[in-house]
Structures are given as structure tokens and as C-alpha cells.
Backbone atoms as SQL, in Angstrom:
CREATE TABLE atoms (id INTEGER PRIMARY KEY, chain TEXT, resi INTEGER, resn TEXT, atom TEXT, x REAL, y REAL, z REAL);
INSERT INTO atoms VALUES
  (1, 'A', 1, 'UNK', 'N', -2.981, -9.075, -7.868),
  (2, 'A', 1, 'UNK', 'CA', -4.073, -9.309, -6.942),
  (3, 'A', 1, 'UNK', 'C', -4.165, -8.133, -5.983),
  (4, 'A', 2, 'UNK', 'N', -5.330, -8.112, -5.387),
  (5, 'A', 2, 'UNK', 'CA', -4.982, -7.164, -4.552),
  (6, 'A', 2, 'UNK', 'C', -5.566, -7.426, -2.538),
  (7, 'A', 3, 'UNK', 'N', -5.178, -6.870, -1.791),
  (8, 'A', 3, 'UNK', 'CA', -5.442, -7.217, -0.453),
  (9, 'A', 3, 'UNK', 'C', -6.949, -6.779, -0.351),
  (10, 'A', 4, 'UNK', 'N', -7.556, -7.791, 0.506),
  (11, 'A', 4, 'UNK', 'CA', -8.938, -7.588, 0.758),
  (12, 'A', 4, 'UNK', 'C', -8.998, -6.265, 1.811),
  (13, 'A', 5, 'UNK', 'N', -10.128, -5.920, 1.967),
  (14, 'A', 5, 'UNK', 'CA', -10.107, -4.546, 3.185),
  (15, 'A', 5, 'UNK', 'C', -9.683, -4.623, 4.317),
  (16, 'A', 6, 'UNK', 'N', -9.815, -6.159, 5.111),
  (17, 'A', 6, 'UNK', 'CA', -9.324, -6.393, 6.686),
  (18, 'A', 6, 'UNK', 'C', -8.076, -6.008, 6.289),
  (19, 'A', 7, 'UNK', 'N', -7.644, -7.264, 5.367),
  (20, 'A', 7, 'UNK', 'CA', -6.457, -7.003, 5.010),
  (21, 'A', 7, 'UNK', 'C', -5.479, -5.499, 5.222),
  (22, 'A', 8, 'UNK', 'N', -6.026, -4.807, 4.387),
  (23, 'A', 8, 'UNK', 'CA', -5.447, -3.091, 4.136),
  (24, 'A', 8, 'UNK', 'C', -5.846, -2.335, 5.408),
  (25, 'A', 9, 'UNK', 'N', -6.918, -2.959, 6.008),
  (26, 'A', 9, 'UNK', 'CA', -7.628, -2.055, 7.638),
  (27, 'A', 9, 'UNK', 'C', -6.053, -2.852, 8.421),
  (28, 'A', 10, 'UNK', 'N', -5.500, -3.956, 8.360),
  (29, 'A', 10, 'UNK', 'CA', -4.720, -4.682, 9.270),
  (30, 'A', 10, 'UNK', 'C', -3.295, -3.588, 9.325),
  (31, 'A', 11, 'UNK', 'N', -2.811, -3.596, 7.704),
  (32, 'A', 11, 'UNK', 'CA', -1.898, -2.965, 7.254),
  (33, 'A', 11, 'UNK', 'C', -1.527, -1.783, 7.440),
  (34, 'A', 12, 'UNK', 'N', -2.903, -0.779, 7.456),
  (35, 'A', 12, 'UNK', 'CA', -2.754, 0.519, 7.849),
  (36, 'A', 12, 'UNK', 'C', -2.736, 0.827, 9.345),
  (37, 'A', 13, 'UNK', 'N', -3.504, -0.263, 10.323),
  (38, 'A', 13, 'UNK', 'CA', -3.498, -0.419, 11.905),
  (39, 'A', 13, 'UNK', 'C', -1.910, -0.494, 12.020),
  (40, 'A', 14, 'UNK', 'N', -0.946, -1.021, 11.327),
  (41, 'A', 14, 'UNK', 'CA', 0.043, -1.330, 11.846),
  (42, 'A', 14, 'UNK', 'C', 0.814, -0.238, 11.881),
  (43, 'A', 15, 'UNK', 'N', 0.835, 0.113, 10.612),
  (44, 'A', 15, 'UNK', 'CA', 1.622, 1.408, 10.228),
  (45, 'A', 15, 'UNK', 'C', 1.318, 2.707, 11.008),
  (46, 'A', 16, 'UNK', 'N', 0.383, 2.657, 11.609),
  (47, 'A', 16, 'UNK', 'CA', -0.260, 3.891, 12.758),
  (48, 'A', 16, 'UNK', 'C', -0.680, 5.047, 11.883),
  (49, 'A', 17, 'UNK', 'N', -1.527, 5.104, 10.819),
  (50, 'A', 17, 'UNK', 'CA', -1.545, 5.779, 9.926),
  (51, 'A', 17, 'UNK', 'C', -0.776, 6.658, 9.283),
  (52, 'A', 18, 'UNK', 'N', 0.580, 5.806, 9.010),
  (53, 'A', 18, 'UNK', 'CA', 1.721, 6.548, 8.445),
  (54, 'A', 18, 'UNK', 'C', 2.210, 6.261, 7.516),
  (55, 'A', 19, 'UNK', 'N', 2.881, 6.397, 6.195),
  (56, 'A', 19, 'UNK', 'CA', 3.666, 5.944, 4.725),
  (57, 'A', 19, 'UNK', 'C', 4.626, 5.388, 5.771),
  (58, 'A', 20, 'UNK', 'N', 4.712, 4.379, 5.426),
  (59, 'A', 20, 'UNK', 'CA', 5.740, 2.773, 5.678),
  (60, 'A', 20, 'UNK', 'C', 7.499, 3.652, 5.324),
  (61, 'A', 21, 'UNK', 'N', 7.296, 4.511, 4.213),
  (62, 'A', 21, 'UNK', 'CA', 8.701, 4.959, 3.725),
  (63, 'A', 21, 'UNK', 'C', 8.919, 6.749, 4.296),
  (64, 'A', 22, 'UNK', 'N', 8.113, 7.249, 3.721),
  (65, 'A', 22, 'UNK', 'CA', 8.361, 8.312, 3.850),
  (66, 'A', 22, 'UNK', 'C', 7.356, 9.532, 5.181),
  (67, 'A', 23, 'UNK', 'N', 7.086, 8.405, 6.328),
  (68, 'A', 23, 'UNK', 'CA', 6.078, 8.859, 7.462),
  (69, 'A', 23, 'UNK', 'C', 5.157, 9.845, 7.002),
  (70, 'A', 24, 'UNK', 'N', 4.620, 10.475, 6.475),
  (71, 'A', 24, 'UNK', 'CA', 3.611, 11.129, 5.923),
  (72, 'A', 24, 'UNK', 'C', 2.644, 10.431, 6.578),
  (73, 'A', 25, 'UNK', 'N', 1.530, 11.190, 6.832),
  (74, 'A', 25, 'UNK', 'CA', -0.067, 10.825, 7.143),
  (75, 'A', 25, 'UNK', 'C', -0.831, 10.464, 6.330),
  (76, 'A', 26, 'UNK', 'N', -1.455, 9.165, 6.473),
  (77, 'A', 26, 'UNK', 'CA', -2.378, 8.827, 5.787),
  (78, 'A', 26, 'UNK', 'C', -3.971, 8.516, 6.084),
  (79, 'A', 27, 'UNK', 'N', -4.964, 8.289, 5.205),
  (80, 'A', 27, 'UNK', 'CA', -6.235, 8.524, 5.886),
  (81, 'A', 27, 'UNK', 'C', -6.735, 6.938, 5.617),
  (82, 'A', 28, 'UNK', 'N', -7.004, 6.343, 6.495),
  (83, 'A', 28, 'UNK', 'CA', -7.576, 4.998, 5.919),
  (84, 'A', 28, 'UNK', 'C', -8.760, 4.576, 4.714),
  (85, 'A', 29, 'UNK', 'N', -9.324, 5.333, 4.596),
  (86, 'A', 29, 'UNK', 'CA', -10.739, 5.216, 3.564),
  (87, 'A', 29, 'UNK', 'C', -10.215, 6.204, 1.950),
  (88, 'A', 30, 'UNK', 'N', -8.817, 6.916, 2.179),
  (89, 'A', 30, 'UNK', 'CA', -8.659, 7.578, 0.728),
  (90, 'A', 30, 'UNK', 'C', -7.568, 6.959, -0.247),
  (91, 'A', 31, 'UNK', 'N', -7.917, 6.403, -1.196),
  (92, 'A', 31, 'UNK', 'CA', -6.966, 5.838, -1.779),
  (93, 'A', 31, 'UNK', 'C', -6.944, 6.232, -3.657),
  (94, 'A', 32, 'UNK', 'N', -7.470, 7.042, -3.726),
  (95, 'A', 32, 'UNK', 'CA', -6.757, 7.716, -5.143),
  (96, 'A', 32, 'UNK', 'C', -6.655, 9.058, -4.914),
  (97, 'A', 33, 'UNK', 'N', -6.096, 9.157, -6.497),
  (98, 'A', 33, 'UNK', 'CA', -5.171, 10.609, -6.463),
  (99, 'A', 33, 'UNK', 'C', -6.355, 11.915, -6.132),
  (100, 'A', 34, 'UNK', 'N', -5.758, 12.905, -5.369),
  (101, 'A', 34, 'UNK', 'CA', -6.451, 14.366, -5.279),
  (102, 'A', 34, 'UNK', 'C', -7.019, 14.042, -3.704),
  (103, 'A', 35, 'UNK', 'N', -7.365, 13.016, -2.874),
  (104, 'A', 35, 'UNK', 'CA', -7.696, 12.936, -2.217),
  (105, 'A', 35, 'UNK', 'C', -6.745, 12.519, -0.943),
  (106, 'A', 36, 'UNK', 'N', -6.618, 13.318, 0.085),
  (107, 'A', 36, 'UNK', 'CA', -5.778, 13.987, 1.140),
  (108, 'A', 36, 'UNK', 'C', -5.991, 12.686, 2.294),
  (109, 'A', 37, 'UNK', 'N', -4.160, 12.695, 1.878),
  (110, 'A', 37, 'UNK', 'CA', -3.612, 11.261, 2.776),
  (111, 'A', 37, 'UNK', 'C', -4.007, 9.775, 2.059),
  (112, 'A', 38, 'UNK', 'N', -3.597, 10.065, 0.923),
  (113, 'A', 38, 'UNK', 'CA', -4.504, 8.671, -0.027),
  (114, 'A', 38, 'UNK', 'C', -3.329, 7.879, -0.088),
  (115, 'A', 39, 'UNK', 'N', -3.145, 6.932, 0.061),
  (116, 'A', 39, 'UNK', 'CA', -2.064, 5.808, 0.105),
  (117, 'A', 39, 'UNK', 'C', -2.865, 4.384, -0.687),
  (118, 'A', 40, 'UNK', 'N', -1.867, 3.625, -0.650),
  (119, 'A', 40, 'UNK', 'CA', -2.122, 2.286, -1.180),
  (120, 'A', 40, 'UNK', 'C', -1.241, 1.109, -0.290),
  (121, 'A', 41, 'UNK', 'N', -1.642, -0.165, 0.223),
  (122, 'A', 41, 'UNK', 'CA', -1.140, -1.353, 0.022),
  (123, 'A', 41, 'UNK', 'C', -0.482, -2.105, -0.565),
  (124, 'A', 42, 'UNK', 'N', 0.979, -2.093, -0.399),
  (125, 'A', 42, 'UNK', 'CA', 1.980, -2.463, -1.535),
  (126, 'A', 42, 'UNK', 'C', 2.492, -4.312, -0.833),
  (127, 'A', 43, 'UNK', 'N', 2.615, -4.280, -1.972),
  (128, 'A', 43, 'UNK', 'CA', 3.011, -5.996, -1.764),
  (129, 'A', 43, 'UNK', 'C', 4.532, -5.894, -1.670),
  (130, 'A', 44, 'UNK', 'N', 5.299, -5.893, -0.460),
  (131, 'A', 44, 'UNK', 'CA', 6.641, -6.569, -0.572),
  (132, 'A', 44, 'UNK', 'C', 7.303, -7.443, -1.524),
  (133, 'A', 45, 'UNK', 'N', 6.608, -8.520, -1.253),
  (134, 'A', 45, 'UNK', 'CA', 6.858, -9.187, -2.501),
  (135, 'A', 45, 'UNK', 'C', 5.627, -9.719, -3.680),
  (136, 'A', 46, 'UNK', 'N', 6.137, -9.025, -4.564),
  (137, 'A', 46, 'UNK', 'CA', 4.646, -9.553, -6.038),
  (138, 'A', 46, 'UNK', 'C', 4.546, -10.605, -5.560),
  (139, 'A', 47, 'UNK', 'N', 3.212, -10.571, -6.144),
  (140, 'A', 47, 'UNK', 'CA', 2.205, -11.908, -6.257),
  (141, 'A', 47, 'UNK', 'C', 3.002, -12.826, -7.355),
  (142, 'A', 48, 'UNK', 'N', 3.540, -12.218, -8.673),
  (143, 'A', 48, 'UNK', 'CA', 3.866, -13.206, -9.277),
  (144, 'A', 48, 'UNK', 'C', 5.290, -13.879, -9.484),
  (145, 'A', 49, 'UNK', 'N', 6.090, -13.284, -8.193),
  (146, 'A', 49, 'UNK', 'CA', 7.244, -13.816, -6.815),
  (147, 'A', 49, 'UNK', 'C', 7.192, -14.531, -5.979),
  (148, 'A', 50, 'UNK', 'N', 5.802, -14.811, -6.078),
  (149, 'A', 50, 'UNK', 'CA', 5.256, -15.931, -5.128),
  (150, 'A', 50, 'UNK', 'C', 4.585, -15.467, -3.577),
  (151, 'A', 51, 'UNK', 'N', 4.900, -13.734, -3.798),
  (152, 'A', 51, 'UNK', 'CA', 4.110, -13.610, -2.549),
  (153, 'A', 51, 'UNK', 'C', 2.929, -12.923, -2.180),
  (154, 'A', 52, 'UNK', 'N', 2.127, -13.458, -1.536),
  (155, 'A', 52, 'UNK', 'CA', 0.480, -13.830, -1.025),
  (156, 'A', 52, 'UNK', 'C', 0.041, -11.957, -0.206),
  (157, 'A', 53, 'UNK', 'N', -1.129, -12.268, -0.684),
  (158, 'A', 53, 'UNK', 'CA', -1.814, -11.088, -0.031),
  (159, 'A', 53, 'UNK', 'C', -2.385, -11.828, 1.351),
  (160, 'A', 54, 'UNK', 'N', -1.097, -11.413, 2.457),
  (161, 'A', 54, 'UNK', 'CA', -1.475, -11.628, 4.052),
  (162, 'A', 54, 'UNK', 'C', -0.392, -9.703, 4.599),
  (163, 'A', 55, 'UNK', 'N', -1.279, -10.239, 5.540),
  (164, 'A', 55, 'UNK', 'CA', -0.910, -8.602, 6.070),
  (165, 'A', 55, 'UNK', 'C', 0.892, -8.446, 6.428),
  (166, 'A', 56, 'UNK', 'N', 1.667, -9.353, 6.487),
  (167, 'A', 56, 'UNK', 'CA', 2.643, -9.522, 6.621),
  (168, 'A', 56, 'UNK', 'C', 3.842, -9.139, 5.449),
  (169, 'A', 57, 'UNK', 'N', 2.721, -9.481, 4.318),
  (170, 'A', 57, 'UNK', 'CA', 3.391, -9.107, 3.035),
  (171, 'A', 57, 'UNK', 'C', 2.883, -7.737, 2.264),
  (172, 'A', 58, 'UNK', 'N', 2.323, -7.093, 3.334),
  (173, 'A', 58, 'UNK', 'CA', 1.718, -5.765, 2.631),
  (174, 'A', 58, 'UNK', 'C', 2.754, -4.525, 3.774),
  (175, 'A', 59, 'UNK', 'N', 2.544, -3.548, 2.748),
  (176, 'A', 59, 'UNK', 'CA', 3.299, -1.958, 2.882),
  (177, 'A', 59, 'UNK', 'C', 2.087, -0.752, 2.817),
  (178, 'A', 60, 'UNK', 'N', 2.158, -0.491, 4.021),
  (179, 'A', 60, 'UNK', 'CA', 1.307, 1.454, 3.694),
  (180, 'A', 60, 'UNK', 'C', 2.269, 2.360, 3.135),
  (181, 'A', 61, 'UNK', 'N', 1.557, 2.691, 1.570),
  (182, 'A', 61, 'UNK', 'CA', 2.343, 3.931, 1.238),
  (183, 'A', 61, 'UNK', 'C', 1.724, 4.546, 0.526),
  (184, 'A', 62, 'UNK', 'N', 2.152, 5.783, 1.126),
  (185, 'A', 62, 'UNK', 'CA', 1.336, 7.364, 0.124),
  (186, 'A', 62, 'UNK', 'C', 1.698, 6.683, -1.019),
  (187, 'A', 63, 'UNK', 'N', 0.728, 7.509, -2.713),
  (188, 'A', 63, 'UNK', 'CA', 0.594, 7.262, -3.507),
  (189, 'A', 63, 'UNK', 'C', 1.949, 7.608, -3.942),
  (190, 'A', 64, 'UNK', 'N', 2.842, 8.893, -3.745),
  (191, 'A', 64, 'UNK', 'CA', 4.066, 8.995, -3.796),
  (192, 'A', 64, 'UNK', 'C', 4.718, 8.236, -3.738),
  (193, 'A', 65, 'UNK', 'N', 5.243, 7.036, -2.525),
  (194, 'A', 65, 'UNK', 'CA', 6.153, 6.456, -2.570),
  (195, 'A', 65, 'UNK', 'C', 5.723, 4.943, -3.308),
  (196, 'A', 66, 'UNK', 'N', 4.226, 4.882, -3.216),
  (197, 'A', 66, 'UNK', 'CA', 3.990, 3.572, -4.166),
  (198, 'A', 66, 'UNK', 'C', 4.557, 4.136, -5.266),
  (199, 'A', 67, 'UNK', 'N', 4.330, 4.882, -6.520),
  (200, 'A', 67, 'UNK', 'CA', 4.779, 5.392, -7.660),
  (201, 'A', 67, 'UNK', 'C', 6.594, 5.223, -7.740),
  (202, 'A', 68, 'UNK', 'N', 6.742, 5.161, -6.302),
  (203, 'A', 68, 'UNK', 'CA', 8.139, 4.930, -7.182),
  (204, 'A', 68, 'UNK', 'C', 8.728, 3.778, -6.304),
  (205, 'A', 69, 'UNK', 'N', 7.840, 2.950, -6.139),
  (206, 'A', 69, 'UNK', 'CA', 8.316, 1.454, -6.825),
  (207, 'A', 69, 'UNK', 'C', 8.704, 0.707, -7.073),
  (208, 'A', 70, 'UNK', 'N', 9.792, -0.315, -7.470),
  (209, 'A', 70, 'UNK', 'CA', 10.296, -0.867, -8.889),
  (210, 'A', 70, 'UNK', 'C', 8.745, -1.933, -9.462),
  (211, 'A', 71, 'UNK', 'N', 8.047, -2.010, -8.646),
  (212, 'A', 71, 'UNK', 'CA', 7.063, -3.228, -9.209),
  (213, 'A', 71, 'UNK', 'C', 5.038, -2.201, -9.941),
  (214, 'A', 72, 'UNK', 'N', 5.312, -0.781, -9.536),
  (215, 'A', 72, 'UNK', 'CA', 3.800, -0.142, -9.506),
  (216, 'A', 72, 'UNK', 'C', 4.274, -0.116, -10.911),
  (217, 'A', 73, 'UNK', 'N', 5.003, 0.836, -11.824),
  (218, 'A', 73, 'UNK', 'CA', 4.456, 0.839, -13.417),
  (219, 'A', 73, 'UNK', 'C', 4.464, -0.594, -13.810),
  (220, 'A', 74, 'UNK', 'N', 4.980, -1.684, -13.073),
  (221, 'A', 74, 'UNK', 'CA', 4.472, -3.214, -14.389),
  (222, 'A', 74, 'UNK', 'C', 3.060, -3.236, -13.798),
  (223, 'A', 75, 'UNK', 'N', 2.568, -2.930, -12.429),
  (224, 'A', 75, 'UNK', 'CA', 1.507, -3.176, -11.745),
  (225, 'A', 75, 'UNK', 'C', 0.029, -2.477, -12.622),
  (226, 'A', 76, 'UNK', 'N', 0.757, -1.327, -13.660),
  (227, 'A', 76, 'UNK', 'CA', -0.218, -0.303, -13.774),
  (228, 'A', 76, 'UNK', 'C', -0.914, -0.392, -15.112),
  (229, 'A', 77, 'UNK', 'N', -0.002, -1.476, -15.624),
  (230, 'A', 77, 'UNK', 'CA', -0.098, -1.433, -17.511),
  (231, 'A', 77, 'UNK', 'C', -0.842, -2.489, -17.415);
């Protein structure tokens, strides 16, 4: 599943526009590859772990540190 926009606007407000892991800058509106400060909304815990897309259960992270993961390549196939 994925987080609605408040949602990811909530997530990235929190994070102060920063990767959750690796502080890097991120841009709120870029979220695929080639495009500068592009991050994603990571679920702490999967959805199919039982856990819910609320802002509590979401992560800002550059596309870098989403990619590595343990849950983005099952996420990707």
C-alpha cells in the first residue's frame, strides 16, 4: 500500500527535510530516480506485518537508503 500525500507531507514535516537514516536533504515533491533530493516513505513496519499507513509508521528516506532495505526489493517485484 502506499501513504496518501498528507500522509508523506506529515512524514517529511517531521523529518525536517532530511533521510530518517542517512541525514541527506531531501525535496518534498521529488520522488524518483535522477531527480535531486528524491526520497520515498518507508513503512517501518509492512503492511503485510500488520502495519498501517499512519504517519507514525512511516520513514523519510533518500532513494539510497530505501534501496537498501530488507523489505524495498520484495516491495519492487
Amino acid at each position: 500500500m502506499r501513504f496518501s500525500e498528507d500522509t508523506r507531507k506529515e512524514i517529511f514535516d517531521r523529518a525536517g527535510g532530511m533521510c530518517e537514516k542517512c541525514e541527506k536533504q531531501i525535496v518534498l515533491k521529488n520522488h524518483f530516480p535522477g531527480q535531486r533530493g528524491a526520497w520515498q516513505a518507508h513503512h517501518k513496519t509492512a503492511v503485510s506485518s500488520g502495519g498501517g499507513d499512519y504517519p507514525s509508521n512511516g520513514k523519510a528516506l533518500c532513494l539510497c537508503c530505501h534501496k537498501k532495505t530488507h523489505t524495498y526489493c520484495k516491495h519492487k517485484k
